[in-house]
N, C-alpha and C positions, 0 to 999 in steps of 0.2 A: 510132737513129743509132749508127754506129760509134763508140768510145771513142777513134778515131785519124781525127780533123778537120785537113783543114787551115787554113790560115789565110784564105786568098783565093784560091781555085784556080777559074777562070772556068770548069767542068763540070762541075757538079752547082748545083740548085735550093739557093739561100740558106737560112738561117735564122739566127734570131738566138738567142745564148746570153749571156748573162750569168755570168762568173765570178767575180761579187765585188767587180768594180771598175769597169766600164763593158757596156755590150751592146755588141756587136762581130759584123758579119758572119762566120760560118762556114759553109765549102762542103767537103761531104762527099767529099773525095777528096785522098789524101796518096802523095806519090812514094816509090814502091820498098816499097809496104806491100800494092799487092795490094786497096788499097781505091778507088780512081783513077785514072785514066789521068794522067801528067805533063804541069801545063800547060806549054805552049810561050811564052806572052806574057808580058812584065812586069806585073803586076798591083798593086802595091805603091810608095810614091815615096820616093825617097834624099833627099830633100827636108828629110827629119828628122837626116840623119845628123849626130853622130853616136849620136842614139836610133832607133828604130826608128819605122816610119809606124805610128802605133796604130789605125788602121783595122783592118792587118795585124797585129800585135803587142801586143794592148792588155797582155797581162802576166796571172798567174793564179795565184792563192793556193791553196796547200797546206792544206785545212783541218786538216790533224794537228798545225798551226802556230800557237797563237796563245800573246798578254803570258802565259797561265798554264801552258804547257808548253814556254818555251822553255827552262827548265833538261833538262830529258829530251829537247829536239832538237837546236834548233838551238848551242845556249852545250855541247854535247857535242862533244868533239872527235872527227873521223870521221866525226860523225853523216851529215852529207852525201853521203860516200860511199855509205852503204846505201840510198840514193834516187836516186843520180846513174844517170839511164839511161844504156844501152851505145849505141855508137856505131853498132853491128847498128840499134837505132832512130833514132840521131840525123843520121847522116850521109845517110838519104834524106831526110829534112826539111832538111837544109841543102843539099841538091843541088838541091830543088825552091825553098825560098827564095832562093836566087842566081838562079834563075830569075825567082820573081817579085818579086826586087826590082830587077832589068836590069841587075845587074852587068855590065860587061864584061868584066872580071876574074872566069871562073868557073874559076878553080883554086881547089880545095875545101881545099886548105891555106893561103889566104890569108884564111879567117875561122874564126872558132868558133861553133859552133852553142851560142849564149850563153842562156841563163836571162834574160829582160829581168828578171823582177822574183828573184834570186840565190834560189837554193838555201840559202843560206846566211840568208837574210831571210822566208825559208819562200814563196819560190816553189815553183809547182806543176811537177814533175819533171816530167813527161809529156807536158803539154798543151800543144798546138801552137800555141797563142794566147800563150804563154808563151814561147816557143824562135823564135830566128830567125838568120841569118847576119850576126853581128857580126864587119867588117871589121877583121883586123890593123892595118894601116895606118891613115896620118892622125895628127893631134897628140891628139885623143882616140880611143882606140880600146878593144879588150878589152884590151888590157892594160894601160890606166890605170884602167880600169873596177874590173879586178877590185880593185887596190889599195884602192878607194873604198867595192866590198865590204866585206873586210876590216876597214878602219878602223871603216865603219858596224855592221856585228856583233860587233867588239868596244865600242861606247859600245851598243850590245843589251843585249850579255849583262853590260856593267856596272851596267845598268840608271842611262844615262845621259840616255838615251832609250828611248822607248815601241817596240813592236813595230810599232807602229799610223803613227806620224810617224816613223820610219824607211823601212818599204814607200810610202808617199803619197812622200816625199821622192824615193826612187829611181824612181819611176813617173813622177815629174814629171817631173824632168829629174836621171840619176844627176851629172852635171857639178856639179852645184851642191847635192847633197845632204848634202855634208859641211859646208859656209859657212852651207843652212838649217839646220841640226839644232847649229849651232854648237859641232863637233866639231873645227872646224881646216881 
């Protein structure tokens, strides 16, 4: 299989992959990569917002990430940038995610092609189980999110919490993973 899956793209034959966190449908075909043709249907449900359908997005850990090397990753300032993919990659995955999450709203500057489970929490850069089109807009949206980030990697890398009930906290639901991890 291709190393560039997409999430739920109704043309190509299923299969199930497991990344660490849940098994999750993936169909071998991603918009504007050359490995796919772009679905046209919504496949995905807004249902979740403002998390992501985890059907579609279950979220995907960076194995170069764990509690014993987050002093050389993620508590590095920068670090994230040397893993952050280019937009050359991300913005065909968020054109096909607007897609199949039925936005009506598919202006490609009204969301970020967000990291469900952060870069910053040693999300897996890449993986398209991982990335999806998080709406600007709304009272929570990316950009209250990322604040939540932040907060959460800094009680990380204070070792105020675990690396382990940090990623479980943001997966669950990032809205309330500062209140569970009793961060503020």
């Amino acid at each position: 299989m291709s190393r560039l899956v997409r999430r739920v793209c109704l043309t190509a034959a299923a299969v199930t992959v497991t990344a660490g966190l849940i098994a999750a449908p993936v169909y071998a075909a991603t918009a504007g990569t050359g490995v796919g043709p772009l679905s046209t249907a919504a496949s995905c449900s807004q249902a979740y917002l403002p998390l992501p359908d985890p059907a579609c997005t279950p979220g995907a850990k960076n194995s170069d990430v764990t509690q014993s090397t987050i002093g050389s990753t993620i508590c590095v300032s920068g670090w994230t940038a040397t893993i952050r993919p280019s937009t050359t990659y991300t913005n065909g995955l968020k054109k096909q995610g607007i897609i199949d999450y039925g936005y009506t709203d598919t202006s490609m500057s009204d969301y970020e092609e967000d990291h469900f489970l952060p870069l910053e929490l040693g999300g897996a850069p890449k993986d398209p189980r991982n990335l999806w089109p998080e709406p600007h807009s709304g009272d929570e949206n990316s950009y209250s999110k990322d604040s939540v980030e932040n907060a959460v990697k800094k009680a990380v890398c204070a070792h105020q919490v675990t690396l382990a009930a940090a990623q479980a906290a943001m997966l669950d639901d990032w809205t309330t993973a500062k209140a569970v991890l009793g961060i503020g």
